[in-house]
C-alpha positions in Angstrom: 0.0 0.0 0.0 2.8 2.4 0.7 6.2 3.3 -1.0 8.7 5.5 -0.8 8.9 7.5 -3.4 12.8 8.4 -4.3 12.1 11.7 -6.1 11.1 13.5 -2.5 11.5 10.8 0.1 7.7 11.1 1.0 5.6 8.2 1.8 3.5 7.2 -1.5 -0.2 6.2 -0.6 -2.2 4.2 -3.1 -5.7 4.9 -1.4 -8.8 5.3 -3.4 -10.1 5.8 0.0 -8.3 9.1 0.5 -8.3 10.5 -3.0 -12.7 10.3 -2.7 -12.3 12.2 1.0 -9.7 15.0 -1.1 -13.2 15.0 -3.0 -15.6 15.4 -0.3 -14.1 17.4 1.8 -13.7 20.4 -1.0 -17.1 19.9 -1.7 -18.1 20.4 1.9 -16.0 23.7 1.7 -17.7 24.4 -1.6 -14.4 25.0 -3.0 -13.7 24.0 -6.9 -11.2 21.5 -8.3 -9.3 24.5 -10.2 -9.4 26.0 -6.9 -7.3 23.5 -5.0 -5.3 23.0 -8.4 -4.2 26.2 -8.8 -3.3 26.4 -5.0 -1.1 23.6 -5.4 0.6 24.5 -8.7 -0.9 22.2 -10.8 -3.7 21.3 -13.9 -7.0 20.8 -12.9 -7.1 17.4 -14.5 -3.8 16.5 -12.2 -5.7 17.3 -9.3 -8.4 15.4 -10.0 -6.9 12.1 -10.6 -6.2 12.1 -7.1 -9.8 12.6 -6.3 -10.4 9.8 -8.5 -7.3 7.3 -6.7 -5.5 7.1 -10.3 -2.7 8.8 -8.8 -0.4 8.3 -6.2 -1.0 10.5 -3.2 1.6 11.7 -1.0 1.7 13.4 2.3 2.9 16.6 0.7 -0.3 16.6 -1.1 -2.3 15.6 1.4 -0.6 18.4 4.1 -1.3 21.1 1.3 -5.0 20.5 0.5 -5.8 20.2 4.3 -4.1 23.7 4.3 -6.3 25.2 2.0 -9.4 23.4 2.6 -8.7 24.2 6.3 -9.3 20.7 7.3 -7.3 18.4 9.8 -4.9 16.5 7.6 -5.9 13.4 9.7 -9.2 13.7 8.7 -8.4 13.3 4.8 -6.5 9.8 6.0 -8.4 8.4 8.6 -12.1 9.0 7.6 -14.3 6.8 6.0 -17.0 7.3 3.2 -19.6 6.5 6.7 -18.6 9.9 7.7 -20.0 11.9 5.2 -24.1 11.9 4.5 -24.5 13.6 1.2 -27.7 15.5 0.9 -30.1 13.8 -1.4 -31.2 16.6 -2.8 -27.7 17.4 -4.5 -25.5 14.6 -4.1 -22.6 17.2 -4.6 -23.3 18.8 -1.0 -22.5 17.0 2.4 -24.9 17.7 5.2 -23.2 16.5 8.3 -19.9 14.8 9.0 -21.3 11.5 10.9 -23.6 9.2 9.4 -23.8 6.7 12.1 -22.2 6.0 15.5 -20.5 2.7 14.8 -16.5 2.8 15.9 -14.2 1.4 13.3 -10.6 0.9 14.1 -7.7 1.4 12.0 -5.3 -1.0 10.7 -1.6 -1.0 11.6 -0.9 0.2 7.9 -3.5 3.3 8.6 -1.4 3.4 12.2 1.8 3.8 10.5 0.7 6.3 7.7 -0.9 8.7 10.3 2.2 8.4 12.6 4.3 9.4 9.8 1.6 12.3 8.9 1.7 13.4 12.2 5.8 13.5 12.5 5.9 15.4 9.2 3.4 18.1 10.8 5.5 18.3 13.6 8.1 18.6 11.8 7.2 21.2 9.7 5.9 23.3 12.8 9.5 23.4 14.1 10.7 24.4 11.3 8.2 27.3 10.9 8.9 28.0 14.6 12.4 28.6 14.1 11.8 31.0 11.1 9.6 32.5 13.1 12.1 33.0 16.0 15.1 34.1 13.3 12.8 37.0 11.7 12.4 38.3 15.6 15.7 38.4 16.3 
C-alpha cells in the first residue's frame, strides 16, 4: 500500500479511499477542483486524478490540500465514506460529517501512515517556529 517515493522521500499512498475524502471534503467547503489546483501549482485534471485514486497521493499533497481546505490532515487519512451523509437533494453537497455512531478501528498500515503524517506536521511546525524566531531576532 505504501512506498517510498525516491524523487522526495515522502511516503506514496495508493488509497482510493483518500483521493474520494480530497473529494468530499472540498465539496463540503464548496471550493472548486481549479481551486485547489491552482493552489497547489498544478492542472485541474492532475488534481483530480487524485480525487479519483489514479494517482499516487503523498503526504505533501495531502498536508497542502488540508491547508487550503482548512481541514485536519488526519481527517483526509483516517475518515471513512460512513462519515460523510450527502444530501439527497444534490449529491454534490455534504450535510453532516457522521452518518452513524459505529466505531471502526484502523489497521496497523493506517497506524503507520498517520504516525508518519503526524511527525511530518510536527516537523514542519519546528521548522516554521524557528523562522519565526530568526525573523524576531
Amino acid at each position: 500500500m505504501e512506498e517510498l517515493n525516491e524523487d522526495n522521500n515522502f511516503t506514496v499512498l495508493e488509497n482510493k479511499t483518500i483521493g474520494r475524502n480530497l473529494a468530499r471534503y472540498r465539496k463540503f467547503r464548496d471550493r472548486k477542483a481549479l481551486e485547489v489546483a491552482e493552489y497547489l501549482g498544478m492542472k485541474e485534471a492532475t488534481y483530480t486524478k487524485y480525487e479519483r485514486g489514479e494517482s499516487k497521493i503523498t503526504i505533501e499533497i495531502i498536508q497542502s490540500v488540508a491547508e487550503f481546505l482548512n481541514v485536519d490532515p488526519l481527517k483526509l487519512v483516517a475518515s471513512n465514506s460512513g462519515h460523510v451523509v450527502e444530501n439527497s437533494n444534490s449529491p454534490n453537497s455534504p450535510i453532516a460529517i457522521q452518518e452513524n455512531s459505529t466505531f471502526q478501528t484502523t489497521n496497523d498500515e493506517q497506524t503507520k501512515l498517520i504516525t508518519k503524517l503526524v511527525e511530518n506536521v510536527i516537523a514542519m511546525n519546528e521548522k516554521i517556529m524557528k523562522l519565526l524566531d530568526k525573523d524576531e531576532n
